[in-house]
N, C-alpha and C positions, 0 to 999 in steps of 0.2 A: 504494500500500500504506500502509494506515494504521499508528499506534504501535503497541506492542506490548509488555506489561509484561515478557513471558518468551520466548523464542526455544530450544527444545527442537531441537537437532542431534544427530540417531539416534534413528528409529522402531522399534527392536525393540521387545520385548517390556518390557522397564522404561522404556527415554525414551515408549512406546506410555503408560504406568501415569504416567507422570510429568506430560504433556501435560495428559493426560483430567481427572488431579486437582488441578492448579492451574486448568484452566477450569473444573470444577464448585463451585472454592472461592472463582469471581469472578475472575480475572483474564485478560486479555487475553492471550493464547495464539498462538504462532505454531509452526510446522515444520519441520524442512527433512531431508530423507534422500539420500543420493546414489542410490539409488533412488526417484524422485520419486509412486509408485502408494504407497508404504510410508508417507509423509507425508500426501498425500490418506486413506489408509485411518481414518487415526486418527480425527476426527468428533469428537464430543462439545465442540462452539463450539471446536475445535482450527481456524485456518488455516493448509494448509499452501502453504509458500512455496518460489518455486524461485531465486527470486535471492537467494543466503544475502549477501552483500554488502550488499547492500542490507537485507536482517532485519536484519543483527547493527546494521547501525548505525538502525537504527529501537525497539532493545528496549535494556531497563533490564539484563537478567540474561540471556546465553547458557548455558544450561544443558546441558551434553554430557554425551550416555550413546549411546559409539560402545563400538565393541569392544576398542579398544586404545589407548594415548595418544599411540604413532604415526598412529593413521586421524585423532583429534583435530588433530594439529597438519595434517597432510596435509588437511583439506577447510577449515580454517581459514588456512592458509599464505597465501591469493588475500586477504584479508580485508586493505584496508589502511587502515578504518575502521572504528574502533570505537565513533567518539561515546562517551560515558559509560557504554557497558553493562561488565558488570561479566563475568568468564567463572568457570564454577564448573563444576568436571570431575567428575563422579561412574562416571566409568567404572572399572574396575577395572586396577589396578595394582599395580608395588610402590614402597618408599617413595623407592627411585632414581627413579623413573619420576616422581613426585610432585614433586621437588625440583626435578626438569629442568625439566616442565610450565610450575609456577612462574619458572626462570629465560625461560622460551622468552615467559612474558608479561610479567613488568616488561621487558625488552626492548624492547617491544612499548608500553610504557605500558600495558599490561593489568591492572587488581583482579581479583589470581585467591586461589579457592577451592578448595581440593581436598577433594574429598566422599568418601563410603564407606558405601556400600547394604546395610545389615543385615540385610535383610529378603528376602522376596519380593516381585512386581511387585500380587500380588491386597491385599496389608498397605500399599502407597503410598495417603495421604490415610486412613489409622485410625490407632488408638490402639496398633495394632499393627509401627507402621514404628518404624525406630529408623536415623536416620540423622548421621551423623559431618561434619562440616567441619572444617579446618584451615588455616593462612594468613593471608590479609587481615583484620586485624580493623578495619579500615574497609570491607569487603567485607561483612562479619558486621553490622555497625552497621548499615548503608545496607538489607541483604536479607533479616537473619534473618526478620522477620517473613510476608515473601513464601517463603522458604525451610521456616518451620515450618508453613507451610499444608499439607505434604506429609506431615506425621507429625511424631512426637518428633525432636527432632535438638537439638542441642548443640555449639558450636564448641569444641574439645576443645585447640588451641594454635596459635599464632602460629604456628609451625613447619609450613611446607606440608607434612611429610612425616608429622604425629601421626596425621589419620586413618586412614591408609594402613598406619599402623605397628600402629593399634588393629584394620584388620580384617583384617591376617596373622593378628593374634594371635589374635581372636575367631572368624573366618568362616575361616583356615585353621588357624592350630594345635590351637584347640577344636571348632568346632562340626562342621568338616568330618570331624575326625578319632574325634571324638564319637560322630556319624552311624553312620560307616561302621563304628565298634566294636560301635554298637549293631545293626548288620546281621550282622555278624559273630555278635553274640550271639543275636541273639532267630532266627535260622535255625534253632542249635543247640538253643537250646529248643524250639522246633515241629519239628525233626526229631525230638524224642526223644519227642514226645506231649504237650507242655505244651501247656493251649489258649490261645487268642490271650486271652480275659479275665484270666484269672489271671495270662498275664505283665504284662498292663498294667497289675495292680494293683501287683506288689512291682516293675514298674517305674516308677511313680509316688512309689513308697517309696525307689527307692535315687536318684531323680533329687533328691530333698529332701533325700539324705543328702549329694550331690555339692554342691550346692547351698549347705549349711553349710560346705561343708568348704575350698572356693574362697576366702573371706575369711581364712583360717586360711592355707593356703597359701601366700596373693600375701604375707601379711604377715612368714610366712617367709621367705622368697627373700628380701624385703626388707631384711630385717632380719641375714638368715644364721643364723637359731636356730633349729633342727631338732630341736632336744630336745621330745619326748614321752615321754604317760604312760597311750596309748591304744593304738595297733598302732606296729609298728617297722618297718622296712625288711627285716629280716630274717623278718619273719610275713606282710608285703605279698610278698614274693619268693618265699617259700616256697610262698601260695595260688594267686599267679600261673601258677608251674610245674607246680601240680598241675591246675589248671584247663586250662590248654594241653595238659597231656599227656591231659585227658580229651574235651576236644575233638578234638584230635587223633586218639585211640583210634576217636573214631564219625566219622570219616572228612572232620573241616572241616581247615581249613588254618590257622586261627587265627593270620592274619602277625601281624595289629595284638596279640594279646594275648602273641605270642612276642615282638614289641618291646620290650614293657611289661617283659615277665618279664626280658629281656636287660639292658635300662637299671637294673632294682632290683638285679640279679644282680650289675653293675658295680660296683653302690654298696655293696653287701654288701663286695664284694672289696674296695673301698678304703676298707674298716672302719668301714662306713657303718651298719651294722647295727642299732643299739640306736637308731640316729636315726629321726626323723622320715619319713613320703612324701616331703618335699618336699626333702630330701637330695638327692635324683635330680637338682636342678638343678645341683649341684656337680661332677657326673661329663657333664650332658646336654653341656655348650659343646665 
């Protein structure tokens, strides 16, 4: 088995997108899946390999995207050679999970990376990926460049657990919960007759308003000044309730907007009223 500039351990569907796009970006490519058809599958000047022992200490960068950061340490655990490759975990976790990871590799004498996949598997190697690293910044020095062959990415800190902490916040407190408001919402709308165009219009419209209004925010919380001269907490609450109750009336369940309305309603009660949205992070903890 010859060198190998990257060694991809877990074929699904993103280490699959991960493979494909550092070989089409020129780099030397290897595989390994503990289903070994799932590493053959992949193609695209991908080799897939069955002696991971032997891969890891044959590549520059072990790049892992298993399902858990326990399956990670578990197929990697037999590995008692690593030569100079470097390990960069991009599977999903949380920032416990990240910190450990990294403890389980300096251990090990291991340069580890903890990654965090922003995107989806069809946006790996466009201008559409946005991927996070944390940890090694000799890890970062040595690989960024083979690492942004993948898309946008950014080592965000020193601290193995910052990616991790950046895609709770982004990929579950926002976007996920984001999503699923806007499912919540836009049902309601097309059960009442709105057609699919027109909602896309004023929702293009309120996603720009969201959009302004996020810098304004973080910079609240930040800071703790909640004073506004635009809507209050107590007109934010008020709309909330009335929207819930009118979802409600045409027969949705409206959890995520009775959330919202519950949290401002809180803030209200502890005389949060006259303030700012972003008050709500004073009652949320």
């Amino acid at each position: 088995m010859g060198a190998h500039d990257v060694l991809v351990v877990g074929c699904g569907l993103m280490g699959t997108a991960l493979a494909r796009s550092l070989a089409v970006q020129g780099h030397a490519v290897a595989a390994w899946n503990r289903t070994s058809d799932k590493a053959e599958a992949v193609g695209g000047g991908v080799t897939a390999v069955a002696d991971l022992s032997g891969a890891v200490r044959q590549a520059r960068i072990v790049l892992s995207c298993t399902s858990t950061y326990d399956t990670t340490r578990d197929v990697l655990a037999s590995v008692v050679d690593w030569g100079s490759a470097a390990l960069v975990n991009v599977g999903t976790g949380s920032p416990d999970e990240a910190e450990a990871m990294s403890v389980w590799a300096r251990e090990r004498g291991i340069d580890y990376l903890d990654g965090a996949i922003l995107c989806y598997p069809q946006h790996i190697g466009t201008s559409d990926a946005l991927i996070l690293y944390s940890g090694s910044v000799h890890a970062w020095s040595e690989h960024s460049a083979a690492l942004a062959s993948l898309g946008p990415s950014s080592h965000v800190s020193a601290d193995p657990r910052g990616a991790s902490v950046l895609d709770v916040t982004m990929a579950g407190g926002f976007y996920i919960t984001a999503l699923a408001a806007y499912v919540e919402a836009a049902s309601y709308a097309l059960d009442q007759g709105i057609a699919v165009g027109d909602l896309r219009g004023v929702t293009d419209a309120v996603i720009g308003l969201l959009g302004s209004a996020t810098d304004d925010v973080a910079h609240a919380v930040e800071t703790g000044r909640h004073d506004t001269d635009q809507a209050t907490v107590a007109v934010f609450a008020a709309g909330a309730r009335l929207c819930r109750d009118a979802m409600r009336s045409a027969g949705r369940r409206a959890d995520l907007l009775h959330a919202a309305a519950d949290l401002l309603t809180s803030a209200e009660d502890a005389g949060l009223g006259e303030s700012g949205f972003s008050a709500i992070a004073t009652v949320a903890s």
